[in-house]
PyMOL Python script that loads the backbone (N, CA, C, O; Angstrom):
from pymol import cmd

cmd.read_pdbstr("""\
ATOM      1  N   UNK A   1     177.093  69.377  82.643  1.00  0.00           N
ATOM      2  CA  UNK A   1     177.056  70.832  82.692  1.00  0.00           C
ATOM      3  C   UNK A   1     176.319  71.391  81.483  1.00  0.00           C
ATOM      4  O   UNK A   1     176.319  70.662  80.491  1.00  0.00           O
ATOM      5  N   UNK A   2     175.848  72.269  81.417  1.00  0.00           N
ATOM      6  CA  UNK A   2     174.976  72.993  80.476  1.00  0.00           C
ATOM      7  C   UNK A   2     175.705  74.719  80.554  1.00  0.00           C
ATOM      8  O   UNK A   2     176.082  75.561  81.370  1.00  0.00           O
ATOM      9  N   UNK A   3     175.609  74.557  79.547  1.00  0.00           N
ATOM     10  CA  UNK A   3     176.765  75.775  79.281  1.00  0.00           C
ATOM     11  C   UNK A   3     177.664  76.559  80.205  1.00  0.00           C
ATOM     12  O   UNK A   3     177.703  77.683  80.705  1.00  0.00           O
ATOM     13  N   UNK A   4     178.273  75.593  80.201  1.00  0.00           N
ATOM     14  CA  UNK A   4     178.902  75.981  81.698  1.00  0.00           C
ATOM     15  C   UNK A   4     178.765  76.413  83.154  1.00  0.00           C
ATOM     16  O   UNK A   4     179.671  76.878  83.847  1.00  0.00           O
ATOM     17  N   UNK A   5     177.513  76.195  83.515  1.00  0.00           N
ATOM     18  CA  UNK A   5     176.575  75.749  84.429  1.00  0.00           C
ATOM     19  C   UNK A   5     176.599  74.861  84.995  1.00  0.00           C
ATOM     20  O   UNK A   5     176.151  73.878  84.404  1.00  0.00           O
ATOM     21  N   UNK A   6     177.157  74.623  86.562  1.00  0.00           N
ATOM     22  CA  UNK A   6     176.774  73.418  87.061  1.00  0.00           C
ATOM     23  C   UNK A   6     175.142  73.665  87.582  1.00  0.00           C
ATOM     24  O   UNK A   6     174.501  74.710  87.464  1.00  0.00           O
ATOM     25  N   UNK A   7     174.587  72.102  88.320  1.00  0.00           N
ATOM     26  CA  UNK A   7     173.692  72.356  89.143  1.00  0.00           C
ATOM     27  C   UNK A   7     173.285  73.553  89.595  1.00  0.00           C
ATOM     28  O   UNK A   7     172.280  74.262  89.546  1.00  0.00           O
ATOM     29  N   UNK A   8     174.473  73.565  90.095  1.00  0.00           N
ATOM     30  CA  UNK A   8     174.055  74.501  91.453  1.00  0.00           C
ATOM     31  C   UNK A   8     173.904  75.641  90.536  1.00  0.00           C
ATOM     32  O   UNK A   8     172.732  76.016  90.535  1.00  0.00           O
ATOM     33  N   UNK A   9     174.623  76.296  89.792  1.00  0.00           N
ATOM     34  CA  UNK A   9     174.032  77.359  89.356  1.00  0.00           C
ATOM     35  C   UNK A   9     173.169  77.820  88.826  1.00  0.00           C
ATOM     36  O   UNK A   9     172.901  78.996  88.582  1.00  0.00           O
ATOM     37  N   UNK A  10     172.488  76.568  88.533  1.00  0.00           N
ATOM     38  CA  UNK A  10     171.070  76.728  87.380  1.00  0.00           C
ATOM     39  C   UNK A  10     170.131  76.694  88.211  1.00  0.00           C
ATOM     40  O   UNK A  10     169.017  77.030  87.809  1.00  0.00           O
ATOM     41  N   UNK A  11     170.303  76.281  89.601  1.00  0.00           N
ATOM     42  CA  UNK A  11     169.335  75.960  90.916  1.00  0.00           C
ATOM     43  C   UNK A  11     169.274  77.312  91.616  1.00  0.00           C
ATOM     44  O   UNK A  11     168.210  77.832  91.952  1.00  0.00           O
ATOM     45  N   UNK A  12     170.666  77.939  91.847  1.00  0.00           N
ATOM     46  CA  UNK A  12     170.843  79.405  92.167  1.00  0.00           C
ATOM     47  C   UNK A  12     169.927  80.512  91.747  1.00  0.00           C
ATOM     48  O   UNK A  12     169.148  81.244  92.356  1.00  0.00           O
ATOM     49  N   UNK A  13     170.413  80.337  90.071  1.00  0.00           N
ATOM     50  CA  UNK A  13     169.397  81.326  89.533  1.00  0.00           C
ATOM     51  C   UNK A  13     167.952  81.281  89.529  1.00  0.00           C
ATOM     52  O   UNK A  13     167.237  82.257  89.306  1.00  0.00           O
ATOM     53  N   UNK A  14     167.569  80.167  89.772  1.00  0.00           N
ATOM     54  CA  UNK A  14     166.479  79.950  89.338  1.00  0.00           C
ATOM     55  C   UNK A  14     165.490  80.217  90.729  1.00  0.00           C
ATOM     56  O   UNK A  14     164.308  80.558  90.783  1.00  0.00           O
ATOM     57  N   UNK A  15     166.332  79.961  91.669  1.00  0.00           N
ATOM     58  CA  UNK A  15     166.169  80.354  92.877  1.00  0.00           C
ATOM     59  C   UNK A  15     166.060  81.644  93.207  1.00  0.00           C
ATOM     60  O   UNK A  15     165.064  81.881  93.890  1.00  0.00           O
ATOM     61  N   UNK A  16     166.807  82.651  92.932  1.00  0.00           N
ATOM     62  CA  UNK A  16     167.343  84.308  92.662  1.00  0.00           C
ATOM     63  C   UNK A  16     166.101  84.527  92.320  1.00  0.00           C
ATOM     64  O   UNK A  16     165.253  84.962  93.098  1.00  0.00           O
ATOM     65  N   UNK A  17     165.777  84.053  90.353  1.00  0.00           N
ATOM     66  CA  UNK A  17     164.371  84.458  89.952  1.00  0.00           C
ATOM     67  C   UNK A  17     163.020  84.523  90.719  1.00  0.00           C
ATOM     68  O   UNK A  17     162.212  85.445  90.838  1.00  0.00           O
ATOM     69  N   UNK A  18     163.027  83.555  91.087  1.00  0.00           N
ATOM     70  CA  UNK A  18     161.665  83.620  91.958  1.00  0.00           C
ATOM     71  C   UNK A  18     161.624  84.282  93.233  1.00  0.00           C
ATOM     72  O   UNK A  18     160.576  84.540  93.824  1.00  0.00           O
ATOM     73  N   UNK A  19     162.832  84.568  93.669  1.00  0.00           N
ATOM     74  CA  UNK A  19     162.794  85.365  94.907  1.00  0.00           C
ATOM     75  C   UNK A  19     162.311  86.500  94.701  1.00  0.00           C
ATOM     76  O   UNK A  19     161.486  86.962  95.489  1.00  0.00           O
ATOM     77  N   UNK A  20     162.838  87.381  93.292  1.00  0.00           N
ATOM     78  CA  UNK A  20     162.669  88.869  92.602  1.00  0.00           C
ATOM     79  C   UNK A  20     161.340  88.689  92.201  1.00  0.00           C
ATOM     80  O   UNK A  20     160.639  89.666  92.464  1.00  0.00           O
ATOM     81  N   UNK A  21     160.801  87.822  91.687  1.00  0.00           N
ATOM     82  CA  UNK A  21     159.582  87.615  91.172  1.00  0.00           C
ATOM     83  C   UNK A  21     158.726  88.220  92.444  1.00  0.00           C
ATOM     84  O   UNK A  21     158.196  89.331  92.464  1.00  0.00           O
ATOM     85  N   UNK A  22     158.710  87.345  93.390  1.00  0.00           N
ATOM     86  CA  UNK A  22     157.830  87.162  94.859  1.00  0.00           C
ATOM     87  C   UNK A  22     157.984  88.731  94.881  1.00  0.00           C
ATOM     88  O   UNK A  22     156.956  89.193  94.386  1.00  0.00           O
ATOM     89  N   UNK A  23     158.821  89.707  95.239  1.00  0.00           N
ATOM     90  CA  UNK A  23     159.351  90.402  95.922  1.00  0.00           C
ATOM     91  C   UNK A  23     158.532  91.283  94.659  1.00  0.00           C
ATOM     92  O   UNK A  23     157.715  92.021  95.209  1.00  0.00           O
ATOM     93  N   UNK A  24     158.498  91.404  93.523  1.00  0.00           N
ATOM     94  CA  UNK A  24     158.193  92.376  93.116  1.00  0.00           C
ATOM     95  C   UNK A  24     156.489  92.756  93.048  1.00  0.00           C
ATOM     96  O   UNK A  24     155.879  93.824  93.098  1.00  0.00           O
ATOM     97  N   UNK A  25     156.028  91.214  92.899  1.00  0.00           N
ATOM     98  CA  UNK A  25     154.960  91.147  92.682  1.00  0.00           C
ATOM     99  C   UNK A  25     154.088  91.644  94.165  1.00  0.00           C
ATOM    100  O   UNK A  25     153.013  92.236  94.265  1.00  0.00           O
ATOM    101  N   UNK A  26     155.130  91.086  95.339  1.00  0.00           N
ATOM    102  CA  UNK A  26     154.423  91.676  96.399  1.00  0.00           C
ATOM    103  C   UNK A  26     154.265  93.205  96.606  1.00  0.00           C
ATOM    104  O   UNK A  26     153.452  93.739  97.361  1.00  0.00           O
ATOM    105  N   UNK A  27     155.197  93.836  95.793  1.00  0.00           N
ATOM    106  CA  UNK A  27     155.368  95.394  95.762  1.00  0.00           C
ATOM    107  C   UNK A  27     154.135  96.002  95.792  1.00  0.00           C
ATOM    108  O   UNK A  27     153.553  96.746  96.581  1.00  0.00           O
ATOM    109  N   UNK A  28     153.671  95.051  93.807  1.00  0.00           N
ATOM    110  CA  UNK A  28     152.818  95.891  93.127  1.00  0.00           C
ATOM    111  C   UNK A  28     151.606  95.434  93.744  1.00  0.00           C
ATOM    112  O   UNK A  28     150.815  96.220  93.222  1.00  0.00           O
ATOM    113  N   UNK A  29     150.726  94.509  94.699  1.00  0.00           N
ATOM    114  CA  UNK A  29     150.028  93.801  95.268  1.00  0.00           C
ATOM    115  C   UNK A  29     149.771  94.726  96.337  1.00  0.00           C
ATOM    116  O   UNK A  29     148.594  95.032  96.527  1.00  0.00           O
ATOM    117  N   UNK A  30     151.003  95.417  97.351  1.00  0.00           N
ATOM    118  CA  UNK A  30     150.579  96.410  98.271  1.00  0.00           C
ATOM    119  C   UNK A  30     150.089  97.273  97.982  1.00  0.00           C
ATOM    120  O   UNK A  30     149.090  97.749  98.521  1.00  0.00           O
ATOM    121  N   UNK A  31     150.796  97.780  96.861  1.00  0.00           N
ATOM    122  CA  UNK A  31     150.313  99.262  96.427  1.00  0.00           C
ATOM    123  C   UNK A  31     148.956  99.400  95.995  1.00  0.00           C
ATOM    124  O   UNK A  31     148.366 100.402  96.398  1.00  0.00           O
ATOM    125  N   UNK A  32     148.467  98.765  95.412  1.00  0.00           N
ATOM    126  CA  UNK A  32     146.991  98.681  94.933  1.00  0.00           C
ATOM    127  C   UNK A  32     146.361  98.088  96.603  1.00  0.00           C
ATOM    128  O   UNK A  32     145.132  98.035  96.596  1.00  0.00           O
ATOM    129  N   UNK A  33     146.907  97.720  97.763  1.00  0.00           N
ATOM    130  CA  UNK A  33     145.771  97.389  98.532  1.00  0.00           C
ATOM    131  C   UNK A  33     145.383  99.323  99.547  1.00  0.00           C
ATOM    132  O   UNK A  33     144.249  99.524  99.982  1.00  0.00           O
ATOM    133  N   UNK A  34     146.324 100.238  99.689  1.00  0.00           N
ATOM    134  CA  UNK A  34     145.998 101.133 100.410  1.00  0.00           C
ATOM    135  C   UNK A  34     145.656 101.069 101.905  1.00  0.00           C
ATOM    136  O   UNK A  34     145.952 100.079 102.573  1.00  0.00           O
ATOM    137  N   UNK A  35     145.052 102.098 102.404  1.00  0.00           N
ATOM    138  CA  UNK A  35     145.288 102.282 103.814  1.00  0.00           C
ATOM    139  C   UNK A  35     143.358 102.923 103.959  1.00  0.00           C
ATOM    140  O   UNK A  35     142.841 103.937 103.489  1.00  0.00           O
ATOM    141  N   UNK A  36     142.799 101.872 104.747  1.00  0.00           N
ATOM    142  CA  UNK A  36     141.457 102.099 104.670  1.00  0.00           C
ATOM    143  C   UNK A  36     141.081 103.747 105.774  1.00  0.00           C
ATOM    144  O   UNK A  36     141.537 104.029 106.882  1.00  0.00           O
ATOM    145  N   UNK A  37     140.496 104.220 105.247  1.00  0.00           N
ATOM    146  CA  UNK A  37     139.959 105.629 105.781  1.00  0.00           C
ATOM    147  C   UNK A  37     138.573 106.171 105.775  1.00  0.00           C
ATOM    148  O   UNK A  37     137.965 106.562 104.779  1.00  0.00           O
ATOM    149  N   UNK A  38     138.170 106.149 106.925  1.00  0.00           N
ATOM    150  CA  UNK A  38     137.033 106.802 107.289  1.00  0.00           C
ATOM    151  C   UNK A  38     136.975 107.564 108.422  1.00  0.00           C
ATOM    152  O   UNK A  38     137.539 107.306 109.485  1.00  0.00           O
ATOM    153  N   UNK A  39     136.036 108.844 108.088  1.00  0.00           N
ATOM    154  CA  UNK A  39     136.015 110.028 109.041  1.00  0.00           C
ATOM    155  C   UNK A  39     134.259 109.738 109.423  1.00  0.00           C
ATOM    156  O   UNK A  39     133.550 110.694 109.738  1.00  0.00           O
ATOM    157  N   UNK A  40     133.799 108.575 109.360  1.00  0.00           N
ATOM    158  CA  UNK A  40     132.275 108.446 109.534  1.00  0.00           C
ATOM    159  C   UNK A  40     132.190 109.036 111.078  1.00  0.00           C
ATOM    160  O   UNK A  40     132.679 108.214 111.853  1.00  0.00           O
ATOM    161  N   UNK A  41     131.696 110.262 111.768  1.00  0.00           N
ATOM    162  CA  UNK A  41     131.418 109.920 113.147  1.00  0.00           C
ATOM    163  C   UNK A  41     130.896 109.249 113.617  1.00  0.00           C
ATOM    164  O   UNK A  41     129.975 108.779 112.948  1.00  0.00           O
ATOM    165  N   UNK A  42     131.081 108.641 115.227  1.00  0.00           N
ATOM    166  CA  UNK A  42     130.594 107.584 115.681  1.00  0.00           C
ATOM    167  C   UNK A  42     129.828 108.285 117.112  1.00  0.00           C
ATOM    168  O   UNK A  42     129.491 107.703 118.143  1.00  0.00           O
ATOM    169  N   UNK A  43     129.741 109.245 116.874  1.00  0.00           N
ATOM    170  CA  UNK A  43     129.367 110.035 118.580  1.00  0.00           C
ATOM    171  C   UNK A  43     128.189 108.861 118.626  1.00  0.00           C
ATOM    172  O   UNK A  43     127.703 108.475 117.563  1.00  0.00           O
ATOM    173  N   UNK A  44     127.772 108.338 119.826  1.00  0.00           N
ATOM    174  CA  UNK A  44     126.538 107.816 120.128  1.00  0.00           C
ATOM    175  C   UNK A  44     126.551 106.576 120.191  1.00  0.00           C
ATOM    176  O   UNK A  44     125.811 105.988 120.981  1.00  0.00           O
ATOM    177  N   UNK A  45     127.316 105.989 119.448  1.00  0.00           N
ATOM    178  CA  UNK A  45     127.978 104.611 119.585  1.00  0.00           C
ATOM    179  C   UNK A  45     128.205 103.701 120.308  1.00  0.00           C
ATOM    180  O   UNK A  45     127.607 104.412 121.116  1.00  0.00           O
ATOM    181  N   UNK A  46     128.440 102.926 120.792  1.00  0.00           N
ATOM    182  CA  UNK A  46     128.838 101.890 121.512  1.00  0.00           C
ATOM    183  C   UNK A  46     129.696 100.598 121.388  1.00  0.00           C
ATOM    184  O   UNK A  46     129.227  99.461 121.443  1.00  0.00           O
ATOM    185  N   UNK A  47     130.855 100.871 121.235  1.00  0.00           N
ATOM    186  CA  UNK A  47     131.901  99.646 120.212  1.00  0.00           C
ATOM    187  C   UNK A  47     132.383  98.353 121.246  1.00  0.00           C
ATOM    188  O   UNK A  47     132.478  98.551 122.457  1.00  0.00           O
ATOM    189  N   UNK A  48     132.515  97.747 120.971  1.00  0.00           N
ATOM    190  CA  UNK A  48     133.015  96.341 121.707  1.00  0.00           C
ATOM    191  C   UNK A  48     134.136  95.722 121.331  1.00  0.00           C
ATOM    192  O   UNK A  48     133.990  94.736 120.609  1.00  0.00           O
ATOM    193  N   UNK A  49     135.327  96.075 121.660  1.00  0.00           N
ATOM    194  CA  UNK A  49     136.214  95.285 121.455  1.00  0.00           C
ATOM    195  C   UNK A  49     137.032  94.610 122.076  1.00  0.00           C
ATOM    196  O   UNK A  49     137.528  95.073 123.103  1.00  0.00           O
ATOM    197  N   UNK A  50     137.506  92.887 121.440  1.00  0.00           N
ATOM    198  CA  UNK A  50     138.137  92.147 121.835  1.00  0.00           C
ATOM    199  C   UNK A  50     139.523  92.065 121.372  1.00  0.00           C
ATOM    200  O   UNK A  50     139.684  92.252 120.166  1.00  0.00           O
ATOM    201  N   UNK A  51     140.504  91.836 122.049  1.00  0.00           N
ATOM    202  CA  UNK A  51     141.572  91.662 121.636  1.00  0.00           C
ATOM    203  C   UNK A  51     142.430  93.173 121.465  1.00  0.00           C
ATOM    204  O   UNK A  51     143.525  93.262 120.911  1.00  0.00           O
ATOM    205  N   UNK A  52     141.590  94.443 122.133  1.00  0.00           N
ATOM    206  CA  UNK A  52     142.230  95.650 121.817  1.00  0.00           C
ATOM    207  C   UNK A  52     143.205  96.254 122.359  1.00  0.00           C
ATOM    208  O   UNK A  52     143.452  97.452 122.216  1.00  0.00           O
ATOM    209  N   UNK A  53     144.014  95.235 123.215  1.00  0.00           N
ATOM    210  CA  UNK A  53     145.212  95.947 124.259  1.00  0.00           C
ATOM    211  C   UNK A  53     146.260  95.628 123.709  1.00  0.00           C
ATOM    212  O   UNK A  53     147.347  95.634 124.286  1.00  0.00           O
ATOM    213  N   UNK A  54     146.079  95.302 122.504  1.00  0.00           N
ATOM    214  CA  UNK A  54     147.755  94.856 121.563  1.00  0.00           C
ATOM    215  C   UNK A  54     147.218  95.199 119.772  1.00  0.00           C
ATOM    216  O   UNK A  54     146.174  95.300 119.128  1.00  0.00           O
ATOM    217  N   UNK A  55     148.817  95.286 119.544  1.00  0.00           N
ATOM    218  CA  UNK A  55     148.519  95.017 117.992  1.00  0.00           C
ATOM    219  C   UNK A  55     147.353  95.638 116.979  1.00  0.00           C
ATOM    220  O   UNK A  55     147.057  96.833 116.967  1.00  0.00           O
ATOM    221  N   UNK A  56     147.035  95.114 116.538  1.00  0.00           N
ATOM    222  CA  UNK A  56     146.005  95.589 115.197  1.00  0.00           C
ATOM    223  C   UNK A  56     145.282  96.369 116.165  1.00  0.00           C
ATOM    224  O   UNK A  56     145.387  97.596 116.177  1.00  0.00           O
ATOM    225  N   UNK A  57     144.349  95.565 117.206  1.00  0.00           N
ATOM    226  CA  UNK A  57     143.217  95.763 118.217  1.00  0.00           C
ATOM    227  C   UNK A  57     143.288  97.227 118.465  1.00  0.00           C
ATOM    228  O   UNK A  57     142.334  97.980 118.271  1.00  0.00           O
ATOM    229  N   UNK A  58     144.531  97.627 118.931  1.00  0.00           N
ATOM    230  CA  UNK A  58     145.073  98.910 119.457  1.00  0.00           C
ATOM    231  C   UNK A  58     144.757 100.083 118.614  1.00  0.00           C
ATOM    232  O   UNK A  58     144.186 101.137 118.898  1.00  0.00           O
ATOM    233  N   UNK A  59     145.293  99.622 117.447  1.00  0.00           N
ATOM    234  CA  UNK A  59     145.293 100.869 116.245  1.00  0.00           C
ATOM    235  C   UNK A  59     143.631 101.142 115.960  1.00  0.00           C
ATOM    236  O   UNK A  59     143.201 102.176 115.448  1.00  0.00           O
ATOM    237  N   UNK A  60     142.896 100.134 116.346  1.00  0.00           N
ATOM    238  CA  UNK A  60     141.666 100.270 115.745  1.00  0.00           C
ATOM    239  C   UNK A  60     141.211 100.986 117.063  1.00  0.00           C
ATOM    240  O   UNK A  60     141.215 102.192 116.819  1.00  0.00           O
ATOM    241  N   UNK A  61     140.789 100.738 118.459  1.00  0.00           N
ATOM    242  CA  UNK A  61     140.473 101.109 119.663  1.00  0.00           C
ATOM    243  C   UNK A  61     140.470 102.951 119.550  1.00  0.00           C
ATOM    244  O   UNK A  61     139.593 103.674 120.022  1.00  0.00           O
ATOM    245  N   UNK A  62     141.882 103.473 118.683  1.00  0.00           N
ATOM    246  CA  UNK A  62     142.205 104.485 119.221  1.00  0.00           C
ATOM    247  C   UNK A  62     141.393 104.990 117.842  1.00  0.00           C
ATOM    248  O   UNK A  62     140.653 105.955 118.033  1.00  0.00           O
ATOM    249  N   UNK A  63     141.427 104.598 116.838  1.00  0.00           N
ATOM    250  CA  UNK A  63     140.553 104.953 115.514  1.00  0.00           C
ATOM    251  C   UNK A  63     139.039 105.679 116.089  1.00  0.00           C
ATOM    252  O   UNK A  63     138.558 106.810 116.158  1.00  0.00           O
ATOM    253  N   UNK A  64     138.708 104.507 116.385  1.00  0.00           N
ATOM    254  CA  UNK A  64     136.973 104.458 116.604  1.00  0.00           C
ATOM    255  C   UNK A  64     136.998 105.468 118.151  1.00  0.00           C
ATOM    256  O   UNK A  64     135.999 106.093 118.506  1.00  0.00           O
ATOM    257  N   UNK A  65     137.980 105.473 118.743  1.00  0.00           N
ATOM    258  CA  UNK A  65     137.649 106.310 120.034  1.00  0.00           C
ATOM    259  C   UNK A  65     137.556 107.801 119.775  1.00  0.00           C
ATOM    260  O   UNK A  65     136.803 108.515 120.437  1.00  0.00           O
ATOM    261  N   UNK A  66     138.313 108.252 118.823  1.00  0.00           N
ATOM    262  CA  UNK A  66     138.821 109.330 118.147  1.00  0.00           C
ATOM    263  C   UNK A  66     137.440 109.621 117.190  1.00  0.00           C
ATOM    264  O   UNK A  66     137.123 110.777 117.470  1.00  0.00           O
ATOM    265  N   UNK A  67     136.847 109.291 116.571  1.00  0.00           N
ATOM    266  CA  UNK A  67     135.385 109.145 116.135  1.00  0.00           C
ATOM    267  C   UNK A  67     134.412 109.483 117.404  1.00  0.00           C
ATOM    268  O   UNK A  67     133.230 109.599 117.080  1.00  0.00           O
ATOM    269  N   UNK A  68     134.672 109.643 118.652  1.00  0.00           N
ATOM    270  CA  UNK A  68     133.609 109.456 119.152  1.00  0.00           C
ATOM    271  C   UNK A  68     132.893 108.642 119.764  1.00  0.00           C
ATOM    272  O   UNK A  68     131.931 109.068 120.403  1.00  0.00           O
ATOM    273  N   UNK A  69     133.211 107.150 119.717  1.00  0.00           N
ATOM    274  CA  UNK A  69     132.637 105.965 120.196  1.00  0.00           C
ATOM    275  C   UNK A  69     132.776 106.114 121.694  1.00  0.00           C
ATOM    276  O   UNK A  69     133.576 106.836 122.289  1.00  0.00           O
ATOM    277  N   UNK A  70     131.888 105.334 122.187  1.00  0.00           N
ATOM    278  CA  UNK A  70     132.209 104.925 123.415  1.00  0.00           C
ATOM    279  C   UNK A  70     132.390 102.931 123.183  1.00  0.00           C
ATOM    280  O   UNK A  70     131.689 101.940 122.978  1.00  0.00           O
ATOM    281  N   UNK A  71     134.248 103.442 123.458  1.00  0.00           N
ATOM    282  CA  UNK A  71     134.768 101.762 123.255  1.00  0.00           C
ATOM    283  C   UNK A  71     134.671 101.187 124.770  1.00  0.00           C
ATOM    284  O   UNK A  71     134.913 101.857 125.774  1.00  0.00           O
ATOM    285  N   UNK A  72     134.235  99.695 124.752  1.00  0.00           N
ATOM    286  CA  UNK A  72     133.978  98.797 125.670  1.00  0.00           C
ATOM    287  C   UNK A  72     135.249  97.688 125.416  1.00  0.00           C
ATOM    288  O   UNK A  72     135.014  96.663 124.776  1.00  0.00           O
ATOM    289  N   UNK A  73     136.370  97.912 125.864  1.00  0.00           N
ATOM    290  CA  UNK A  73     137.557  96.703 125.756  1.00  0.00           C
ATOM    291  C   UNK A  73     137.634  95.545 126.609  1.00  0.00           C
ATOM    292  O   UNK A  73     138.072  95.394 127.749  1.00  0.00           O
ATOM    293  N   UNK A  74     137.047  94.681 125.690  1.00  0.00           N
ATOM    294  CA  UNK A  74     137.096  93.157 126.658  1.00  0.00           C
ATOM    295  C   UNK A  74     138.293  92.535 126.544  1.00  0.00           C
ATOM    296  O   UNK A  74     138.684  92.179 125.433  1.00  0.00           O
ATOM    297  N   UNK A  75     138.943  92.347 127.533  1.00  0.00           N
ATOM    298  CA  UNK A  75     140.840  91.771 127.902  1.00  0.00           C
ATOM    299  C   UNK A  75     140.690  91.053 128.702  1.00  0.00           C
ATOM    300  O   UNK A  75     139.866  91.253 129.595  1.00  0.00           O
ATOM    301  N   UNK A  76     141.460  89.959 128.634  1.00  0.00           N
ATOM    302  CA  UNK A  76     141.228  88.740 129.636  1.00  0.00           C
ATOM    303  C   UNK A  76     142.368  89.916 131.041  1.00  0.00           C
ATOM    304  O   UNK A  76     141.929  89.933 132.191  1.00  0.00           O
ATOM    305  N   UNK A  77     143.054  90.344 130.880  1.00  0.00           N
ATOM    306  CA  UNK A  77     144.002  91.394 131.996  1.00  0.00           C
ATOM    307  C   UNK A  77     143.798  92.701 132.088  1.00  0.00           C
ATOM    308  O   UNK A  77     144.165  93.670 131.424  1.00  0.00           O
ATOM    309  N   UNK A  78     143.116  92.544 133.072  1.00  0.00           N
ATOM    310  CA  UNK A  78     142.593  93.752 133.569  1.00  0.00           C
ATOM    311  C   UNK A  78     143.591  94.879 133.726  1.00  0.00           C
ATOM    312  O   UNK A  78     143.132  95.968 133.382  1.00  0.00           O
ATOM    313  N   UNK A  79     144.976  94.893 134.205  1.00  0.00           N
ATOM    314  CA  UNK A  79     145.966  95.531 134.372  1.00  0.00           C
ATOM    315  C   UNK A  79     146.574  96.054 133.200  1.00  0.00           C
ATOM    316  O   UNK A  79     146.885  97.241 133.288  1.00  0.00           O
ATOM    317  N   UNK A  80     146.760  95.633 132.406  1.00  0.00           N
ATOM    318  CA  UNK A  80     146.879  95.583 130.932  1.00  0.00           C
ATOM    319  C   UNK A  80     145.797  96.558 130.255  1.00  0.00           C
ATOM    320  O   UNK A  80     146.151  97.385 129.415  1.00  0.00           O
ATOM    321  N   UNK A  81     144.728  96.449 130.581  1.00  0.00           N
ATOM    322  CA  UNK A  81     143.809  96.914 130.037  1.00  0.00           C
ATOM    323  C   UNK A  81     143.515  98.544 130.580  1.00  0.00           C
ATOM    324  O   UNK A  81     143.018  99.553 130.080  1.00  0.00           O
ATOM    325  N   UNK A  82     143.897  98.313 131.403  1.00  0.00           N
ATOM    326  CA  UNK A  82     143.962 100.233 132.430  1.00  0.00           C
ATOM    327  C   UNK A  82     144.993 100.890 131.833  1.00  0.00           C
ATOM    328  O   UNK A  82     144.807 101.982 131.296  1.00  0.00           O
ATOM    329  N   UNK A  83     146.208 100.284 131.863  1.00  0.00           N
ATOM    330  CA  UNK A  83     147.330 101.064 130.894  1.00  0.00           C
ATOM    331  C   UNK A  83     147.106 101.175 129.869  1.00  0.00           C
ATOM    332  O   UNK A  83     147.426 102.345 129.657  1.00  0.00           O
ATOM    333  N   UNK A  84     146.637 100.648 128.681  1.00  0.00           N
ATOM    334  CA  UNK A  84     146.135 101.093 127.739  1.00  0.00           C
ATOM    335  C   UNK A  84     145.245 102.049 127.583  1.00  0.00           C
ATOM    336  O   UNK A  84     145.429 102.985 126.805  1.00  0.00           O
ATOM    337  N   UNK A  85     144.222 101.917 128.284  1.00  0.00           N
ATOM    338  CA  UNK A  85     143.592 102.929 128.499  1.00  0.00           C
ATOM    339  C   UNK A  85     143.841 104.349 128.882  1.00  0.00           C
ATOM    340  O   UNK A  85     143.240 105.149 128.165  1.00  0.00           O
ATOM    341  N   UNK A  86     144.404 104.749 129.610  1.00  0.00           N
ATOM    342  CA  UNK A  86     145.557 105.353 129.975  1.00  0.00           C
ATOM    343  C   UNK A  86     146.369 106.120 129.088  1.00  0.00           C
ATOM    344  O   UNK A  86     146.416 107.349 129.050  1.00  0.00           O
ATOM    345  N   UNK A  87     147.121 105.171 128.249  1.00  0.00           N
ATOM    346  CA  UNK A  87     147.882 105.956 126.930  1.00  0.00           C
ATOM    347  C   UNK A  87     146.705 106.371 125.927  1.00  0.00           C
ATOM    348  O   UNK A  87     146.895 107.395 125.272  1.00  0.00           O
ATOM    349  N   UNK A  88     145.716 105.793 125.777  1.00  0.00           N
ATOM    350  CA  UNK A  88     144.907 106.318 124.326  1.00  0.00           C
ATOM    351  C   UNK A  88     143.711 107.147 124.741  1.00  0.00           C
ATOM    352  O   UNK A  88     142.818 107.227 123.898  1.00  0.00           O
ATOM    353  N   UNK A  89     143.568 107.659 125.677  1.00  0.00           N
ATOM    354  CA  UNK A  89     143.141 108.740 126.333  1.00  0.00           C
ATOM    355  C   UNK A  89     144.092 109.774 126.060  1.00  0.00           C
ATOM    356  O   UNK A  89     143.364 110.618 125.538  1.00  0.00           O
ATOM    357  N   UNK A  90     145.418 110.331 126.075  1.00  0.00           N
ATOM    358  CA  UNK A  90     146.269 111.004 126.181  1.00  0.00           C
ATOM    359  C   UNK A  90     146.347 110.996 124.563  1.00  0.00           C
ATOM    360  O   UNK A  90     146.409 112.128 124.083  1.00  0.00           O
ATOM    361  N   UNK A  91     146.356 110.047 123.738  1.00  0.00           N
ATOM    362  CA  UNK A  91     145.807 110.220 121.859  1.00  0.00           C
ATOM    363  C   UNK A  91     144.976 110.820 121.959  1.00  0.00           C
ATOM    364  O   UNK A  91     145.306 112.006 121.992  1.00  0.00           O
ATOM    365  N   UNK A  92     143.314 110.571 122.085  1.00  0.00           N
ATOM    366  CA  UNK A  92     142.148 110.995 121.571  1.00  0.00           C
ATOM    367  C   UNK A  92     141.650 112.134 122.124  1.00  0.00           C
ATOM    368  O   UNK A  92     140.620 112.585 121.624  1.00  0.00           O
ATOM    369  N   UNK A  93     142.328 112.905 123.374  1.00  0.00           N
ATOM    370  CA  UNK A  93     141.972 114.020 123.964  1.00  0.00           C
ATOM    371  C   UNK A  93     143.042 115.324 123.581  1.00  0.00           C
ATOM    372  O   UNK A  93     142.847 116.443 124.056  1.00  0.00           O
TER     373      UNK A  93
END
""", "prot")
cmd.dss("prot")
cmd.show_as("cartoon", "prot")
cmd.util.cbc("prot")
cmd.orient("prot")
């Protein structure tokens, strides 16, 4: 034992530490990354996107549509791809 410390507690803390460490450092790591922004218009455009009926894809689709683009969404599901369409029409208008 080390000052009255077993193992485990010196494994605990040490464990604890680096958790707070991770956790803080990831804080200050977000904060400096921000939230990218552009109002560039896109009237005239022509965008192509893959992967835009979910997730990230989505947020971006309705970005650039909202600009003006004319987005082209390539989806392996076509059905999928009408409903989306659908809702982000009802955003950008």
């Amino acid at each position: 034992m080390v000052g009255g410390l077993g193992v485990v507690g010196i494994v605990g803390g040490t464990l604890a530490g680096s958790a707070l460490t991770l956790f803080l450092l990831r804080q200050y790591v977000s904060s400096k990354w921000g939230y990218f922004k552009s109002d560039r218009n896109l009237k005239g455009q022509v965008v192509i996107i893959t992967g835009g009926n979910a997730g990230l894809g989505a947020e971006v689709v309705k970005d650039i549509a909202a600009r003006g683009a004319t987005v082209v969404l390539a989806c392996s599901f076509v059905g999928i791809g009408r409903q989306r369409e659908y809702s982000w029409r009802k955003c950008v208008n």
